[in-house]
N, CA, C and O atoms as CSV, one atom per row, in Angstrom:
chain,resi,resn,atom,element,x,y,z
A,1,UNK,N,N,60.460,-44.115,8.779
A,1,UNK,CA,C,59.335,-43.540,8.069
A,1,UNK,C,C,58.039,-44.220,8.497
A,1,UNK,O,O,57.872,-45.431,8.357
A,2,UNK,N,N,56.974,-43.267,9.111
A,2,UNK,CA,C,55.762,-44.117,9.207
A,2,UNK,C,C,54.711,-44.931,7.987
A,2,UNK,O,O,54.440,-44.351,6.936
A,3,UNK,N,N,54.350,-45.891,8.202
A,3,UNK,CA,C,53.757,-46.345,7.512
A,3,UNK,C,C,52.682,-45.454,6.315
A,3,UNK,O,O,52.312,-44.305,6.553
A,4,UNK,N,N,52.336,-46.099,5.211
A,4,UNK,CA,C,51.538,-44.752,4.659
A,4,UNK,C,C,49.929,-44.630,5.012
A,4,UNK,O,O,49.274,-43.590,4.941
A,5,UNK,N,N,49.502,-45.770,5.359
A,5,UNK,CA,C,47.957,-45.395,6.574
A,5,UNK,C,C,48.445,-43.857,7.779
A,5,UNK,O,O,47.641,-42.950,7.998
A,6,UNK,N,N,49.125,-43.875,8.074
A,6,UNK,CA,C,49.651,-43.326,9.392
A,6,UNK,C,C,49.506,-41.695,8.407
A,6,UNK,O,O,48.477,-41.044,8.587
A,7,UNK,N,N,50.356,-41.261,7.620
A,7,UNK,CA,C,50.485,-40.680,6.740
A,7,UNK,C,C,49.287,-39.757,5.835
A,7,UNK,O,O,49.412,-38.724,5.178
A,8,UNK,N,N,48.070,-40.642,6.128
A,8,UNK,CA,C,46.548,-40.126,5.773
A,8,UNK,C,C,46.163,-38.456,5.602
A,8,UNK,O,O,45.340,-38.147,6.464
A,9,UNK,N,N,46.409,-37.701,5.027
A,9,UNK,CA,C,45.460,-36.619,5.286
A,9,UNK,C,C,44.409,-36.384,4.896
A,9,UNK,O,O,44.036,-36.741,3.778
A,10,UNK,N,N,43.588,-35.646,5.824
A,10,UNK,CA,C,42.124,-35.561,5.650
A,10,UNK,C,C,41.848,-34.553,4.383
A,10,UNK,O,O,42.450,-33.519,4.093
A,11,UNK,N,N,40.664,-35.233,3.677
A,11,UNK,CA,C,40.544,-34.376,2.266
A,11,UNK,C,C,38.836,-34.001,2.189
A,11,UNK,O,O,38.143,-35.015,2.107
A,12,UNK,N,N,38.298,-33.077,2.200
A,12,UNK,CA,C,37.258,-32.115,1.950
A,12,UNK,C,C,36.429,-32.237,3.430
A,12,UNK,O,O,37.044,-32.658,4.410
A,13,UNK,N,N,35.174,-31.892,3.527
A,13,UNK,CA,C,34.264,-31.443,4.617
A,13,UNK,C,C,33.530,-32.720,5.121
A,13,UNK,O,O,33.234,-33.775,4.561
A,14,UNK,N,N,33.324,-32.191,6.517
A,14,UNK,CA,C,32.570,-33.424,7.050
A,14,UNK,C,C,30.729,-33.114,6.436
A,14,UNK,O,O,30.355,-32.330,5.564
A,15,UNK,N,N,30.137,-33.798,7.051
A,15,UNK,CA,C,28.793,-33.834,6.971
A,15,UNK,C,C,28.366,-32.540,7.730
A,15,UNK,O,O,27.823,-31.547,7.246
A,16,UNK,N,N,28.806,-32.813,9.296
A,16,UNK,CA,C,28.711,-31.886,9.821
A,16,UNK,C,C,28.417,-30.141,9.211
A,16,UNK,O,O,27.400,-29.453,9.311
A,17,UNK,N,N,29.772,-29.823,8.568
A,17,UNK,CA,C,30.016,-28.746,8.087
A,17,UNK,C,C,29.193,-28.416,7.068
A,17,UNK,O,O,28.627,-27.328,6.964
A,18,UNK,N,N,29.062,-29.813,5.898
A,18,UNK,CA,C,28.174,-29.330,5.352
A,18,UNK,C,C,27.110,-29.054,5.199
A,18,UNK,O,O,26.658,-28.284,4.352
A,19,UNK,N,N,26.449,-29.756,6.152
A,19,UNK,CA,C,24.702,-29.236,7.270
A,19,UNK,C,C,25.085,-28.004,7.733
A,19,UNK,O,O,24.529,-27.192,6.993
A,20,UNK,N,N,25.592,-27.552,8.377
A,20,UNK,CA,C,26.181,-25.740,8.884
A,20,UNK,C,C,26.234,-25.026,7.559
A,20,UNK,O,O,25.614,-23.964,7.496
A,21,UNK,N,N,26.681,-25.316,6.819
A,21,UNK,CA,C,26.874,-24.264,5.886
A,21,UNK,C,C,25.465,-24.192,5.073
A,21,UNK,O,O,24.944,-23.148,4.681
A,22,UNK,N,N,25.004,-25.372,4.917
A,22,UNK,CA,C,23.445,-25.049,4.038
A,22,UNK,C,C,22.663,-24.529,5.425
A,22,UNK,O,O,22.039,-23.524,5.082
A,23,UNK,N,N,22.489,-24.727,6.503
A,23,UNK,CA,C,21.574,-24.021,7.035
A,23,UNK,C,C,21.927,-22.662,7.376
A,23,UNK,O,O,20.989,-22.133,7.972
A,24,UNK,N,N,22.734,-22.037,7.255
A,24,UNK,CA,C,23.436,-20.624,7.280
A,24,UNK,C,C,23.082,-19.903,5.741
A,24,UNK,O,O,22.498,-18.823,5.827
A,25,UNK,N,N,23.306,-20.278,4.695
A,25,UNK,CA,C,22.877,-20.286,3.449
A,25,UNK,C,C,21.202,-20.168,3.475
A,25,UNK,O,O,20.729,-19.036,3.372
A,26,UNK,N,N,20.579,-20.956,3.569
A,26,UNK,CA,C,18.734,-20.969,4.265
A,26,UNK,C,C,18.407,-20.101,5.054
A,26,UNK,O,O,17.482,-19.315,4.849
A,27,UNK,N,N,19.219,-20.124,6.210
A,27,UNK,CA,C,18.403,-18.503,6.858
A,27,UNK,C,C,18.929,-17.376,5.970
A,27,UNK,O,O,18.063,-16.642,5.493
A,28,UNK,N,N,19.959,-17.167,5.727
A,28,UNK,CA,C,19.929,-16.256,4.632
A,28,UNK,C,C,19.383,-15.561,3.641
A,28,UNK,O,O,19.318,-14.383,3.290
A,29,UNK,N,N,18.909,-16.873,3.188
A,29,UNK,CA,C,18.227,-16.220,1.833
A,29,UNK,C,C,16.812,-16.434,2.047
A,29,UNK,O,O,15.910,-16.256,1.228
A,30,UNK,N,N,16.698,-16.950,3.574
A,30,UNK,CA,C,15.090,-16.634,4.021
A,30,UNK,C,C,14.716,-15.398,4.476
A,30,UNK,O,O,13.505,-15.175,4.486
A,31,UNK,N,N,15.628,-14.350,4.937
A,31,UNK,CA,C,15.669,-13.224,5.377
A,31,UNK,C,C,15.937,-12.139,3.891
A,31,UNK,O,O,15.386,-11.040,3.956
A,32,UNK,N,N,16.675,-12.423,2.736
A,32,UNK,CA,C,16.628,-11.949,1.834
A,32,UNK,C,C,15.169,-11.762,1.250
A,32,UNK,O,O,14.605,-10.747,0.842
A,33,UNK,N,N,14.753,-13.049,1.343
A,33,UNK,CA,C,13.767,-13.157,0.276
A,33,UNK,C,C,12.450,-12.576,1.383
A,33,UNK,O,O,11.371,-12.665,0.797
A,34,UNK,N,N,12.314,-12.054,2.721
A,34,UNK,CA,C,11.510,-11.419,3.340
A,34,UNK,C,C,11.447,-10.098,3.008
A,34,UNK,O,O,10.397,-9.457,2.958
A,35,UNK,N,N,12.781,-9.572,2.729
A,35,UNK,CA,C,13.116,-7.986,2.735
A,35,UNK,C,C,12.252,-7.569,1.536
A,35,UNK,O,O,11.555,-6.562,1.409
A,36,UNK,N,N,12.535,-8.910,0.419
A,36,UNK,CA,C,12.073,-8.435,-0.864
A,36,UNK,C,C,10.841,-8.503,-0.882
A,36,UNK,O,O,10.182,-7.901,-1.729
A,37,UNK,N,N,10.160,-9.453,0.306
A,37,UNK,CA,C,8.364,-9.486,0.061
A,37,UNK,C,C,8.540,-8.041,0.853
A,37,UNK,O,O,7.550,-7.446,0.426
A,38,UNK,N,N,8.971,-7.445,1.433
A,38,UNK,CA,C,8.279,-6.357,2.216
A,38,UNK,C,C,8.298,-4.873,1.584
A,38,UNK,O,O,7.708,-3.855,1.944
A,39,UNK,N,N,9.219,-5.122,0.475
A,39,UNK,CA,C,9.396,-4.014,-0.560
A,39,UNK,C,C,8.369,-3.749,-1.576
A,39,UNK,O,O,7.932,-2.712,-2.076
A,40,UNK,N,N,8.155,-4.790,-1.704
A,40,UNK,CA,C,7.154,-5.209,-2.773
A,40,UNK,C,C,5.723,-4.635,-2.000
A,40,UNK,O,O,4.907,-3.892,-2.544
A,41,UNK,N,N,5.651,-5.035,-0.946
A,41,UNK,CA,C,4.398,-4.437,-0.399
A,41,UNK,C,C,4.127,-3.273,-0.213
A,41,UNK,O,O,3.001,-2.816,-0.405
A,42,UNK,N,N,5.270,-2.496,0.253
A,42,UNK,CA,C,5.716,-1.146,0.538
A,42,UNK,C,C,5.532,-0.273,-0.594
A,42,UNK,O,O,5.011,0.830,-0.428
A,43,UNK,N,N,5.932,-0.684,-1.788
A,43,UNK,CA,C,5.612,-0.066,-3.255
A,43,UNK,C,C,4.473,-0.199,-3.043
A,43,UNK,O,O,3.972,0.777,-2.485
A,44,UNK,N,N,3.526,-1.365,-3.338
A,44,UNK,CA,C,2.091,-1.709,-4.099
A,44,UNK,C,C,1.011,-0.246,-2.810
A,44,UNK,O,O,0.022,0.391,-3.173
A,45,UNK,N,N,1.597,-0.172,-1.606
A,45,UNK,CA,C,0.553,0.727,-1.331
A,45,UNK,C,C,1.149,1.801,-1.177
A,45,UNK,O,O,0.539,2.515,-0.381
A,46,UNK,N,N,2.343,2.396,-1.686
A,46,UNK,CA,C,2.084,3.682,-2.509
A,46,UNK,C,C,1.704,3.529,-3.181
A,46,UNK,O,O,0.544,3.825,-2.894
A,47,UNK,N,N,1.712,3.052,-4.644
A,47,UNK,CA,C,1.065,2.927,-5.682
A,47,UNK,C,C,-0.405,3.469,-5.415
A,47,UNK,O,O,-0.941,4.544,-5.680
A,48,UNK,N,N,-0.912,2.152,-4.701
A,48,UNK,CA,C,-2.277,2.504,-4.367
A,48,UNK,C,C,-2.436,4.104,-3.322
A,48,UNK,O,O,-3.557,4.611,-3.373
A,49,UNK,N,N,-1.727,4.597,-2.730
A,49,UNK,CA,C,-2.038,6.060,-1.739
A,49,UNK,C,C,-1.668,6.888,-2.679
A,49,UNK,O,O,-1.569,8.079,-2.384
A,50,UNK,N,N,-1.430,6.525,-3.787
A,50,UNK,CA,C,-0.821,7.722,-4.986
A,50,UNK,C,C,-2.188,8.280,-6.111
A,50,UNK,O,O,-2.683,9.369,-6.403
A,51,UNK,N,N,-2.384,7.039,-6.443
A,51,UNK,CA,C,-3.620,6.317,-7.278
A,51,UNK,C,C,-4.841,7.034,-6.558
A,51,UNK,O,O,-5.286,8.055,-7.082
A,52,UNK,N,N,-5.310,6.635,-5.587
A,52,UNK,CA,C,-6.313,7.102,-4.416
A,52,UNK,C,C,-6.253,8.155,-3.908
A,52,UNK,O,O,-7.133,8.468,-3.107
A,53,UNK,N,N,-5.317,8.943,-4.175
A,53,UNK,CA,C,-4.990,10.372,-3.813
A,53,UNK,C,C,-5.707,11.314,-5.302
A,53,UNK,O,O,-6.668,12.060,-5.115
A,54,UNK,N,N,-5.310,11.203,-6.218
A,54,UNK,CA,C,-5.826,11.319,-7.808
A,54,UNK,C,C,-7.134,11.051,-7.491
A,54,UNK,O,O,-7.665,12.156,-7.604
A,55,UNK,N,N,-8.195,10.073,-7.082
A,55,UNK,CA,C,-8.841,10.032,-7.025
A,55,UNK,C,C,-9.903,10.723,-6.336
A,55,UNK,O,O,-11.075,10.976,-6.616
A,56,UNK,N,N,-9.040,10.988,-5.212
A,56,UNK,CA,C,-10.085,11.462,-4.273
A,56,UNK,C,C,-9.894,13.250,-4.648
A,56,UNK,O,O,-10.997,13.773,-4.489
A,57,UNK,N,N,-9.063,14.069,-4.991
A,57,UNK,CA,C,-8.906,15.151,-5.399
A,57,UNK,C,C,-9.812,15.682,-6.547
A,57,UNK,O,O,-10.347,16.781,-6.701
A,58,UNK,N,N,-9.813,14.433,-7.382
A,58,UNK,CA,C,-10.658,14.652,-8.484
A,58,UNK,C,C,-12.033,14.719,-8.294
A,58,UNK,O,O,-12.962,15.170,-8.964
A,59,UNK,N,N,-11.920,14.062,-7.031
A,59,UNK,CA,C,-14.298,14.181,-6.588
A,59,UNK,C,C,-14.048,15.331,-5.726
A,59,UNK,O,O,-15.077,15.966,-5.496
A,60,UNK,N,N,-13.140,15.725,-5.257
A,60,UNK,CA,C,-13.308,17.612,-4.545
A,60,UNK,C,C,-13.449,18.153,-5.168
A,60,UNK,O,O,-14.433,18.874,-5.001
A,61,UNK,N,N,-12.638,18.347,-6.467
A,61,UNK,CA,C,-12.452,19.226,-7.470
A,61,UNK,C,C,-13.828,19.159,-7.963
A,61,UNK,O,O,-14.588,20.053,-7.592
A,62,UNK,N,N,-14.202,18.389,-8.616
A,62,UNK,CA,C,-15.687,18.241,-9.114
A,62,UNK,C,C,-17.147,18.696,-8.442
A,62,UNK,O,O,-18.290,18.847,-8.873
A,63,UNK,N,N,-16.545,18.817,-7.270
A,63,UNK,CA,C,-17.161,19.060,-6.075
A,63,UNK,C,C,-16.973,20.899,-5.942
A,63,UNK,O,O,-17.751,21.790,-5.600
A,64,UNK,N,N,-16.121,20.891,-6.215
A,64,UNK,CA,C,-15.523,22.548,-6.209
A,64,UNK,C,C,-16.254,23.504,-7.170
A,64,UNK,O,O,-17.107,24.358,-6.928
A,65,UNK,N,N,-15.628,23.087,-8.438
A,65,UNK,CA,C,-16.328,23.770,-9.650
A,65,UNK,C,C,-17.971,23.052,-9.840
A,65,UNK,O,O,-18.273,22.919,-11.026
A,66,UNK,N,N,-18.681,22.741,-9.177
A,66,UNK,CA,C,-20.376,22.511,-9.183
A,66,UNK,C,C,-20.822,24.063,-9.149
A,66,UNK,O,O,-20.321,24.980,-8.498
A,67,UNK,N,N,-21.863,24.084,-10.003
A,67,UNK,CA,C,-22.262,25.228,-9.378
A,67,UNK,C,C,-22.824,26.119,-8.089
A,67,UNK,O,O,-22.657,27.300,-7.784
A,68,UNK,N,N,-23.359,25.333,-7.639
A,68,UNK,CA,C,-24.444,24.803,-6.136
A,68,UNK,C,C,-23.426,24.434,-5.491
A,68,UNK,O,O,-22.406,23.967,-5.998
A,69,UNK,N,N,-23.694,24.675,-3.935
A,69,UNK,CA,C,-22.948,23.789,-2.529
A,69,UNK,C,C,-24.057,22.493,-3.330
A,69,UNK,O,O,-25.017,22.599,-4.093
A,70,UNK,N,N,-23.345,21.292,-2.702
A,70,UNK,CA,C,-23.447,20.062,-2.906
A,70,UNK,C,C,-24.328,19.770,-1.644
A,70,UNK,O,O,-24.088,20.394,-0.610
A,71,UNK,N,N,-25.402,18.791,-1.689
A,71,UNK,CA,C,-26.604,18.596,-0.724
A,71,UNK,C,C,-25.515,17.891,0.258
A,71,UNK,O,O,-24.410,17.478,-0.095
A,72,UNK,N,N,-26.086,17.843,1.619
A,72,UNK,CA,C,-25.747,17.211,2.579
A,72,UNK,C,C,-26.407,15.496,2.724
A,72,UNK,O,O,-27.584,15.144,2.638
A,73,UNK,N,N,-25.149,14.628,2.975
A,73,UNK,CA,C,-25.435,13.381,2.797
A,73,UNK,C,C,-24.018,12.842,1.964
A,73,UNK,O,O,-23.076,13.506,1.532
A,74,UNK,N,N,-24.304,11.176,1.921
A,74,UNK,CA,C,-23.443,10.699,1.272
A,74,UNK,C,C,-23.417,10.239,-0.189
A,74,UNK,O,O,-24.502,9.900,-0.663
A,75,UNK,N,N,-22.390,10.183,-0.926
A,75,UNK,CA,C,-22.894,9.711,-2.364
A,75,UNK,C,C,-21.534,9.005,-2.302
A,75,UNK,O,O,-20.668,9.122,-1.436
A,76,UNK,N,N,-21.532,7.936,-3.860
A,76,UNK,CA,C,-20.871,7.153,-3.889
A,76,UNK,C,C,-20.216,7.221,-5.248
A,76,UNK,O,O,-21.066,7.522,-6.086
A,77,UNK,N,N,-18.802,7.022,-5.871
A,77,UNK,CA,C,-18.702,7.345,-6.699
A,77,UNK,C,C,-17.352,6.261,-6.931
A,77,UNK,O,O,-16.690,5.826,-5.989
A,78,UNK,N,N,-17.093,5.920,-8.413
A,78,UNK,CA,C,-16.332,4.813,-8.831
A,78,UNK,C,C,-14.786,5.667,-9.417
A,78,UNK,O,O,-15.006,6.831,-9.754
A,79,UNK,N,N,-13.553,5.283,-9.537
A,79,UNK,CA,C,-12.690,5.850,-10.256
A,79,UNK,C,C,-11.805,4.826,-10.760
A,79,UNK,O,O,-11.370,4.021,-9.936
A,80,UNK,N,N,-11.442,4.709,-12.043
A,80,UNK,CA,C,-10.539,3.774,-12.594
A,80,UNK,C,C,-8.882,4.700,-12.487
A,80,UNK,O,O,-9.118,5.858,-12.831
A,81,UNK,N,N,-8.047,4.608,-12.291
A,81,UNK,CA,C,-6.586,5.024,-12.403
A,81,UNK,C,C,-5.559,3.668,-12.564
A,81,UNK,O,O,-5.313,2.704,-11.839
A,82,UNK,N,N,-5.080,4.129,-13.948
A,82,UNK,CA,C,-3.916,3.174,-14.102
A,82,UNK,C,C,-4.174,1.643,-13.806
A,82,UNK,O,O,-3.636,0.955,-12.939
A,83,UNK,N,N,-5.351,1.191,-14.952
A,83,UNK,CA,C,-6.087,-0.283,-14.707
A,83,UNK,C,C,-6.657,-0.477,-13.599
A,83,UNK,O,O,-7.563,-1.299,-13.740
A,84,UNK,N,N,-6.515,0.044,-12.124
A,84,UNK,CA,C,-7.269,-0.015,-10.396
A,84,UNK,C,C,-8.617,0.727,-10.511
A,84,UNK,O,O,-8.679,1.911,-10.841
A,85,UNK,N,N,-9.716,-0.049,-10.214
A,85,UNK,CA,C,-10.528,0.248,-9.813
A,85,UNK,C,C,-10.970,0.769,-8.370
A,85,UNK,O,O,-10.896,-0.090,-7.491
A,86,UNK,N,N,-11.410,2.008,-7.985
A,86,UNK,CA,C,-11.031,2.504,-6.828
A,86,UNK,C,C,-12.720,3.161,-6.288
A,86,UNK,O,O,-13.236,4.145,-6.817
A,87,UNK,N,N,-13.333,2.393,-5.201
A,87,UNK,CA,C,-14.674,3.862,-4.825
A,87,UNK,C,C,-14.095,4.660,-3.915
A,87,UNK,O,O,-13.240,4.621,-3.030
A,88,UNK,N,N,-14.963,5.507,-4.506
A,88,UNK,CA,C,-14.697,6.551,-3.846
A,88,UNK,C,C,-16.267,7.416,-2.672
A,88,UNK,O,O,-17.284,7.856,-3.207
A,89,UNK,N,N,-16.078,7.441,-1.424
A,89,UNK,CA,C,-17.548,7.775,-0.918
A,89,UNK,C,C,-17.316,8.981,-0.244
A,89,UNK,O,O,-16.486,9.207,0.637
A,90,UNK,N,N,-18.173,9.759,-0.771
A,90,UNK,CA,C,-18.015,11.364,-0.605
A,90,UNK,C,C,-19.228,12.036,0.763
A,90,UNK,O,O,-20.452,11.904,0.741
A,91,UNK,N,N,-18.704,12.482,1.447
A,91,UNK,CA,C,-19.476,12.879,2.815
A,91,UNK,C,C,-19.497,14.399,2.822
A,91,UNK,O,O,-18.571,15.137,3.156
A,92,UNK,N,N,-20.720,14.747,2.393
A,92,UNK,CA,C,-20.824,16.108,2.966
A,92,UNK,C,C,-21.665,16.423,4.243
A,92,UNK,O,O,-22.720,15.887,4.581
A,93,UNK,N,N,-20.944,17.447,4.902
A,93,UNK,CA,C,-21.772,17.552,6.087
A,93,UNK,C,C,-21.897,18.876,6.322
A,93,UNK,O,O,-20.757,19.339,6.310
A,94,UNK,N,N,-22.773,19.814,6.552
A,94,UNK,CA,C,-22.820,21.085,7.459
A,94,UNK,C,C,-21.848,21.992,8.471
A,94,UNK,O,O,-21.293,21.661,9.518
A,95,UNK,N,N,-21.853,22.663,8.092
A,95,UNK,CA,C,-20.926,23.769,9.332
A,95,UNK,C,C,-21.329,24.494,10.013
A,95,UNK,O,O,-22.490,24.103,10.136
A,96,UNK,N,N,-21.190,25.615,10.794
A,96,UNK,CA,C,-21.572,26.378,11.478
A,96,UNK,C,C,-22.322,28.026,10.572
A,96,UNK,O,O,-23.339,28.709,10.689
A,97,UNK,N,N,-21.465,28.028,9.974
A,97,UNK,CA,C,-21.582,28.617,8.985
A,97,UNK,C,C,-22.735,28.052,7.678
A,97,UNK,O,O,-22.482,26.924,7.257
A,98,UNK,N,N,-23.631,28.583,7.211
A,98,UNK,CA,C,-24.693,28.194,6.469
A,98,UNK,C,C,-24.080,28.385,5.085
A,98,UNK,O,O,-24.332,27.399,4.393
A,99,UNK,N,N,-23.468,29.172,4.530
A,99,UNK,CA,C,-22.697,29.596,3.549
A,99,UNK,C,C,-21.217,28.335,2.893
A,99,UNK,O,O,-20.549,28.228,1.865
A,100,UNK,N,N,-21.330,27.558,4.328
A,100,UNK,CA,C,-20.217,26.608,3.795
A,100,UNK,C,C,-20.652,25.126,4.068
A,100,UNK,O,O,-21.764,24.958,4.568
A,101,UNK,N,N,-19.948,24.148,3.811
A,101,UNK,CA,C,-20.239,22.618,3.672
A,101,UNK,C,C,-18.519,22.044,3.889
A,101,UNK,O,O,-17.520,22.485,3.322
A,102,UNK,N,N,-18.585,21.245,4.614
A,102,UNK,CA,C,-17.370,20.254,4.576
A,102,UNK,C,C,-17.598,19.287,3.827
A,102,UNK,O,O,-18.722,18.789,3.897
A,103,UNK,N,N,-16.618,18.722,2.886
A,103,UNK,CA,C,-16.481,17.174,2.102
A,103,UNK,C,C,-15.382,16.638,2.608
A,103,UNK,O,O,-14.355,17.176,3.022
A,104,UNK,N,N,-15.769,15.266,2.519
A,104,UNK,CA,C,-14.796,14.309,3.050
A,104,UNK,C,C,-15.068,13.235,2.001
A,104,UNK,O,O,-15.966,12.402,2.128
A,105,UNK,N,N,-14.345,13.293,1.087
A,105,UNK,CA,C,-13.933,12.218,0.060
A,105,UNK,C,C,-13.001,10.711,0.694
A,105,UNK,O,O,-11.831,10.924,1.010
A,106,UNK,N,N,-13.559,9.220,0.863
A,106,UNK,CA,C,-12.657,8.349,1.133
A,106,UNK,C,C,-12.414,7.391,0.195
A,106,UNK,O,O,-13.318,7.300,-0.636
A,107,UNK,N,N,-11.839,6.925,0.104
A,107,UNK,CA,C,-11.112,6.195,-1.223
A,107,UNK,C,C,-10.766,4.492,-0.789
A,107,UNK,O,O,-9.626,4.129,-0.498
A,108,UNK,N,N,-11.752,3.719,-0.805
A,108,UNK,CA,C,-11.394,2.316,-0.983
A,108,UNK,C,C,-10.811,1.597,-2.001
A,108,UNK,O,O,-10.934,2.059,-3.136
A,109,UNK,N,N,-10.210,0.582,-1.853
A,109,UNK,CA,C,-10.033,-0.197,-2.695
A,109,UNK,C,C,-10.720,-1.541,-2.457
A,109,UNK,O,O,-11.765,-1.729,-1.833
A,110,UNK,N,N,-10.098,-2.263,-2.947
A,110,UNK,CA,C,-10.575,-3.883,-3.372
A,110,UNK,C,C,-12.307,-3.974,-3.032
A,110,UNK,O,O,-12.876,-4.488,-2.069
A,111,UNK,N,N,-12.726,-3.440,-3.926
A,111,UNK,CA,C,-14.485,-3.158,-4.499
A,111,UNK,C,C,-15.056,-2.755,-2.985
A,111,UNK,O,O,-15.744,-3.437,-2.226
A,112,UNK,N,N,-14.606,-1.605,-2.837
A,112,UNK,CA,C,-15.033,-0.774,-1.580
A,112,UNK,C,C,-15.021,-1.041,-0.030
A,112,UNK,O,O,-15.883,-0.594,0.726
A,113,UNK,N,N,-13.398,-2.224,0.578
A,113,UNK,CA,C,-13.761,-2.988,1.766
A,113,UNK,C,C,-12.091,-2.584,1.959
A,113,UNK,O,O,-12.057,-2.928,3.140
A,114,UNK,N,N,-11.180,-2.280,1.785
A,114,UNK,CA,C,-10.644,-1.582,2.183
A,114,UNK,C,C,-10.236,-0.345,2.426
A,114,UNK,O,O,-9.802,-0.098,1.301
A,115,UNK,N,N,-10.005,0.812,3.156
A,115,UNK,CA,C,-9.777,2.296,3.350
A,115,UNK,C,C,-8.694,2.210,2.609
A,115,UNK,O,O,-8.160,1.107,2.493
A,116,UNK,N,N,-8.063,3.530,1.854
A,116,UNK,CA,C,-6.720,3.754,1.424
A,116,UNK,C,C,-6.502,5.120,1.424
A,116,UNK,O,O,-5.300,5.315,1.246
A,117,UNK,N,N,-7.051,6.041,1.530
A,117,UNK,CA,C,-6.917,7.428,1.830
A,117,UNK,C,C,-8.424,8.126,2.304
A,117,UNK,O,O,-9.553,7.688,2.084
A,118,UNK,N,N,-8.042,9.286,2.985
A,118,UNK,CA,C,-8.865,9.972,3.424
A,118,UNK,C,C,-8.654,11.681,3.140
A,118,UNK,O,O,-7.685,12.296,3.586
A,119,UNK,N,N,-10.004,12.461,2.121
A,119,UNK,CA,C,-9.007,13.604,2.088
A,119,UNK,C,C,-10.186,14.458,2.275
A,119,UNK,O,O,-11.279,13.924,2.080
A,120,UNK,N,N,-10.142,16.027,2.713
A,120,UNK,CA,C,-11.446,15.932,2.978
A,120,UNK,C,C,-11.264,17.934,2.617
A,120,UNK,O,O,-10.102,18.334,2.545
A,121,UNK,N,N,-12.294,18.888,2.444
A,121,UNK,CA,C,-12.160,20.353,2.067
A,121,UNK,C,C,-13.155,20.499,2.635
A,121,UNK,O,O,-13.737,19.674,3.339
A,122,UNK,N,N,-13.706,22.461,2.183
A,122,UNK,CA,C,-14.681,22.913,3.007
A,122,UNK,C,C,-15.026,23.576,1.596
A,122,UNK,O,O,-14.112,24.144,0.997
A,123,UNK,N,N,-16.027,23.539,1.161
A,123,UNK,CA,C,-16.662,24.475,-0.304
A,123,UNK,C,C,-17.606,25.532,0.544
A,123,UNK,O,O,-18.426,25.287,1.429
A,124,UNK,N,N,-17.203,26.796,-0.035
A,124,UNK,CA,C,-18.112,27.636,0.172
A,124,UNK,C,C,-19.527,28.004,-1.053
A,124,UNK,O,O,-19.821,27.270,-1.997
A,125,UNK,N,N,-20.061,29.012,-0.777
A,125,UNK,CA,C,-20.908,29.610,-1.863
A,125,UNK,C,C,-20.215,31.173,-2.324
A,125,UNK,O,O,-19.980,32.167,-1.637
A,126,UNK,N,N,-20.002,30.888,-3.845
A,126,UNK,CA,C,-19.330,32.604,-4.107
A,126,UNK,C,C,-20.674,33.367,-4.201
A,126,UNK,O,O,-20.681,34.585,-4.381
């Protein structure tokens, strides 16, 4: 019978392994926790192209039912939706046609320095 040193079996993980397994674990849940920042972002600007869409429809529309074609030039206009404060800068310009006007409503956010939609119609005169 060999001695009982001889006899030894090895009992749980080296160091080794357990450095491998936490850094396998770390990229992991560094790549998890990316997916989830990128979701998160992915929502917040629909939110906002949803929001800014409402907005900018609502200065056509307003634009629509005026009585008058709307002067040529730009004007500037504010919209709150769902706590967001949103400008909104409205471009009318001329056509070929004297009877009609193009608008181009754009929709910033963060106090008018980013773009977030662009939507734009043609109003006639009835």
């Amino acid at each position: 019978m060999p001695p009982r040193a001889a006899r030894r079996c090895p009992r749980g993980f080296t160091l080794v392994e357990v450095l491998v397994a936490l850094a396998i674990t770390a990229i992991a849940l560094l790549a998890g926790s990316q997916a989830t920042s990128a979701l998160v972002r992915n929502a917040e600007r629909e939110t906002d192209i949803v929001l800014a869409h409402i907005c900018a429809e609502n200065e056509l529309v307003r634009v629509r039912l005026a009585p008058q074609l709307p002067a040529i030039g730009d004007t500037q206009a504010s919209c709150e939706q769902a706590g967001r404060r949103y400008g909104v800068s409205i471009s009318t310009t001329p056509t070929p046609n004297p009877q009609f006007r193009r608008v181009d409503a754009q929709v910033l956010a963060d106090q008018g320095r980013q773009p977030v939609l662009r939507l734009s119609t043609i109003v006639g005169r009835y």
